[in-house]
N, C-alpha and C positions, 0 to 999 in steps of 0.2 A: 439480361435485365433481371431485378429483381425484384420481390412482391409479386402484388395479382398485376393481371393481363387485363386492360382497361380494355373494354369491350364498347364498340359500336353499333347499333343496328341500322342496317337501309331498307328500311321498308316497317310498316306498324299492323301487318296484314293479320289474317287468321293464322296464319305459322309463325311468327312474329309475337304473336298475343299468349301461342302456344310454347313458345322455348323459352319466352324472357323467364319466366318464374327457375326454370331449370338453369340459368345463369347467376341470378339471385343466388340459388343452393348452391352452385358448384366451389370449389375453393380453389383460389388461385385464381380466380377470375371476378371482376365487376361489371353491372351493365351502366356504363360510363355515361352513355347519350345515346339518341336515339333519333330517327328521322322519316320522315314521312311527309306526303303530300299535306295534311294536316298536323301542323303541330299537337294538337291536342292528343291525335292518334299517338302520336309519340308520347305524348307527356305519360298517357296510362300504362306505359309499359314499364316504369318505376327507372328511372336512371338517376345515378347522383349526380349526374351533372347536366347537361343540356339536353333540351329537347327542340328540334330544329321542324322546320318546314319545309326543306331545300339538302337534297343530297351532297351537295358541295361545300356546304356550312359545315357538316357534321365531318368531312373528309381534311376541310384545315382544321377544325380543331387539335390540337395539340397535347388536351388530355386525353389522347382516344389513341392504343394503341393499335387495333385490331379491329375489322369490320366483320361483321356476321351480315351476309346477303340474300335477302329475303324477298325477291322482285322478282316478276316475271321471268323466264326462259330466255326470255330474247333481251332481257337486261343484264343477263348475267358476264356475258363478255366488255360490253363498252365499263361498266360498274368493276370491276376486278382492278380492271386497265388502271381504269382513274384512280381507284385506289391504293395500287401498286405503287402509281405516280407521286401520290400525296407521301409514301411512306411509311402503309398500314399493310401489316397482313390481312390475308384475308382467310374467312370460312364463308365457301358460295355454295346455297343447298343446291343439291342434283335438279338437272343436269348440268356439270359445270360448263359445258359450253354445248352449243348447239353441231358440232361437227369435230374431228381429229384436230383439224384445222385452228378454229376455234379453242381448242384447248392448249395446243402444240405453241399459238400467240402468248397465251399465260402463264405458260412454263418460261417462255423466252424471258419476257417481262418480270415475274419473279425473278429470274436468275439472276438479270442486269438490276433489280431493285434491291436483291441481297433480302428478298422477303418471304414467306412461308405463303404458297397458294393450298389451299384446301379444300375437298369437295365433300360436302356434307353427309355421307351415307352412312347416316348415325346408326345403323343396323348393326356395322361394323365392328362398334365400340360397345356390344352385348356380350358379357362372355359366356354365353354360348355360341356366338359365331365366333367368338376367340378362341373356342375352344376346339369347334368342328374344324378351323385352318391349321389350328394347329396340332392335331390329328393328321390332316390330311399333310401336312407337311412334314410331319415324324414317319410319313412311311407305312403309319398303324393299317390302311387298307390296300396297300402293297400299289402297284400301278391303277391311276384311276382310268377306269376305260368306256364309263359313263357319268351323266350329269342330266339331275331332270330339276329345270326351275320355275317357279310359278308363282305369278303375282296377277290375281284378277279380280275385280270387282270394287268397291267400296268409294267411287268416286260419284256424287250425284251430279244429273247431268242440266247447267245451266249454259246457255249460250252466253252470257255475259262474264261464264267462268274461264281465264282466261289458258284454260288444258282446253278448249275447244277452240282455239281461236289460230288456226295454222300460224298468220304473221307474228304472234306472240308466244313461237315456239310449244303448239299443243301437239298433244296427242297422245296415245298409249305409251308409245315404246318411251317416250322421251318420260313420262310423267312415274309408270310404275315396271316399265319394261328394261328399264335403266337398273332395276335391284336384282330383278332374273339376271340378269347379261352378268351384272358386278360378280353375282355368288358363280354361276358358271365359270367366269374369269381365275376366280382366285381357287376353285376349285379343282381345275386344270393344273392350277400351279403358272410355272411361266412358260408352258405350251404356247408357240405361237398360232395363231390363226391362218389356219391354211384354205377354209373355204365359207362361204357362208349363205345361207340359204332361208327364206321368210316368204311369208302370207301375209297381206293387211286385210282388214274388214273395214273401210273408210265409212268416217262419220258424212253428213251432208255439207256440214260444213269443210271438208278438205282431210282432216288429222283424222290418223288410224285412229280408230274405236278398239282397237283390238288383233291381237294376230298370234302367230305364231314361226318361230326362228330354229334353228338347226346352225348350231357350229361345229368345226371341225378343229379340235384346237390339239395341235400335235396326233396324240394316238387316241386322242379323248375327243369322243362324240357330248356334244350336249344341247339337248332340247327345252326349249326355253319356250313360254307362252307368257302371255300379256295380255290386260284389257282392263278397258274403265267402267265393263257394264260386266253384268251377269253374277254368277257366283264368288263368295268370297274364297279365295283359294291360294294361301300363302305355304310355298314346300318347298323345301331344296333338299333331295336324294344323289347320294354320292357312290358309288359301284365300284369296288375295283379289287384285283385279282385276287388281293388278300380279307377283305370284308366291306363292310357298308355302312354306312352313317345318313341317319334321315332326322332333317327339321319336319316335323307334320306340320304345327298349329303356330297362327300367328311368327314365321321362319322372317319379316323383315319391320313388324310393327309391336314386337312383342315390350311389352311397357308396365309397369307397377304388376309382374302376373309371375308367376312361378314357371319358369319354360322347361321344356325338355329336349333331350337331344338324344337319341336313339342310336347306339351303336350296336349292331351287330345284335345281339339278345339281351342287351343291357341296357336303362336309361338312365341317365345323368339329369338331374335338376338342380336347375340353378334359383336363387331365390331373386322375389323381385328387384329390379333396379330401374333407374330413367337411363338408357344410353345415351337421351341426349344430353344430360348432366355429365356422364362420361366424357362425352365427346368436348365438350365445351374444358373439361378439366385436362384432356392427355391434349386437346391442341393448345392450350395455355401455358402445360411445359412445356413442349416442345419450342413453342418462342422465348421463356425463359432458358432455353440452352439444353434442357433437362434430355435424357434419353424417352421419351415415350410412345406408343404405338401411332401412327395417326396414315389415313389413306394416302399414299406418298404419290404427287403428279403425275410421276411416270404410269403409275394402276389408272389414271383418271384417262389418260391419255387411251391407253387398249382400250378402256371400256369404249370411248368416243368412239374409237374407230369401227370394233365392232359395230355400231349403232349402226354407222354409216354404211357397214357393208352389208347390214339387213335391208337401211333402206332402200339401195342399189338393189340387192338380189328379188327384192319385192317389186321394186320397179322394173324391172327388167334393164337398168342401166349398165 
C-alpha cells in the first residue's frame, strides 16, 4: 500500500491518551478513528476521522487500515481475532496473549488473513536496545553465558486497576515481567528453553505482586525478576565469554531522556527519542511492504511460552 498507515484505536484509556499524540508525530502513519466505551473518550484522542462508541464500528470501517489495541489483558485475544477478521492489522500492547496458546491462535489467524499481528514492546524500538541486540548478535561479547533482567516497581496499587484483577489477565509477570523475559529472550539469541524455574509473592486478590524466574535458555542461564510494588529497578546485564554489555537506568521505559549503554569500559549514548513514535513509524512500513525492524510473532510466541513455564514452575504444575 501506499501513503500513511490509517491507524485505529480500541480502547481511549490512559495508554491510549499516552501514545495518540506519538501517532500524530510519527510519519507514515495517521490516527484515523478511534473507539471506546465513550465516544467522547475517543473523540479527545484527535482522529481525522471517526470516533466510535462500539468496538465493531471502528473494525468496519473502511478508512481504518490498522488497529492499535489498547484493552485489557484478557481482551487482547478475542480483539486481535476480530480484527484479523475485519481485515486490519494489528499492534496489541503486551501481553499479546495471555498463554503460548493464545498467541500460537494469532499467528494462525494472521497467517490465513494475510495480515501483520504485532506485540507492542515499544522498548524494542530504542536504539539503544537496537543496539545492545545488535551487539549481542555480532558476536562483540563472544558466547553469552549469563543474563540478569529487572523490571520492579512503578505500578500504583488500585483494586479497581484492572493488573490486579486475575479474570482480566493481572498481575506482575504478565504486566512488567513480560519485558525482563522479552530482553532475556532475545539476549540468549535463539537458545531454546530448556528448563524453567520461579517464585510468586501473590497479591490478595489472586495475581503475583511480584517474583522471581531463572531460565535455562541453551548454555545461557538467565535471571529475571518482576513486581508491581517496591523499588524502581529497571536493568538488563548481558555476560559472555568475550565481554559485557549493561542497561543500568530506565533499560525498558527510557523516553525524551538521553540513555546509556555500557559496554565493557565504554558507554555509548544515545540522544533522546519516543520509541513509541518509532514503533508506530517501523510498523507502518512494514504494512507498506517496506523492509523494517518490527517484534516478529514468532519472538511473541517464545516469550508466551516462557510465561507459561514460569507460571507452571511456580505452581508446582
Amino acid at each position: 500500500m501506499a501513503g500513511d498507515v490509517r491507524w485505529g484505536f480500541l480502547g481511549a484509556g490512559a495508554m491510549a491518551r499516552n501514545i495518540a499524540p506519538c501517532v500524530h508525530a510519527a510519519r507514515g502513519a495517521r490516527l484515523q478513528a478511534a473507539a471506546a466505551r465513550d465516544a467522547g473518550r475517543a473523540l479527545r484522542l484527535g482522529p481525522a476521522g471517526s470516533a466510535y462508541d462500539d468496538y465493531e464500528l471502528l473494525l468496519q470501517d473502511p478508512d481504518v487500515d490498522a488497529v492499535y489495541i489498547a484493552l485489557n489483558n484478557d481482551a487482547h485475544l478475542p480483539m486481535t481475532l476480530r480484527a484479523l477478521e475485519a481485515g486490519k492489522h494489528v499492534l496489541c500492547e503486551k501481553p499479546l496473549g495471555l498463554s503460548g496458546a493464545e498467541a500460537r491462535r494469532m499467528a494462525t489467524a494472521a497467517e490465513a488473513a494475510d495480515k501483520l499481528v504485532v506485540e507492542a514492546f515499544w522498548y524494542r524500538w530504542h536504539p539503544r536496545t537496537r543496539r545492545a541486540e545488535a551487539l549481542v548478535k555480532a558476536g562483540l561479547l563472544g558466547e553469552v553465558t549469563s543474563v540478569t533482567s529487572t523490571f520492579t516497581g512503578g505500578v500504583t496499587e488500585d483494586l479497581v486497576n484492572y493488573r490486579y484483577d486475575p479474570a482480566r489477565g493481572g498481575g506482575a509477570l504478565y504486566d512488567v515481567g513480560c519485558y525482563a523475559v522479552s530482553a532475556a529472550l532475545w539476549a540468549a539469541g535463539a537458545a531454546p528453553l530448556k528448563q524453567a524455574s520461579g517464585e510468586l509473592e501473590l497479591h490478595p486478590s489472586g495475581v503475583d505482586l511480584a517474583g522471581t524466574a531463572q531460565l535455562t535458555l541453551g548454555r545461557t542461564t538467565a535471571d529475571v525478576r518482576f513486581g508491581m510494588s517496591g523499588q524502581d529497578v529497571q536493568e538488563v546485564v548481558v555476560e559472555g565469554t568475550e565481554g559485557r554489555l549493561a542497561i543500568r537506568e530506565s533499560a525498558f521505559v527510557s523516553r525524551y531522556e538521553v540513555a546509556e549503554l555500557h559496554v565493557d569500559d565504554r558507554v555509548e549514548r544515545f540522544a533522546p527519542v519516543d520509541p513509541y513514535q518509532l514503533m508506530f513509524e517501523a510498523v507502518s512500513a512494514r504494512i507498506r511492504g517496506e523492509a523494517d525492524t518490527i517484534v516478529e510473532i514468532a519472538e511473541s510466541i517464545r516469550i508466551a511460552d516462557a510465561i507459561d513455564a514460569v507460571f507452571a514452575a511456580a505452581r508446582g504444575a
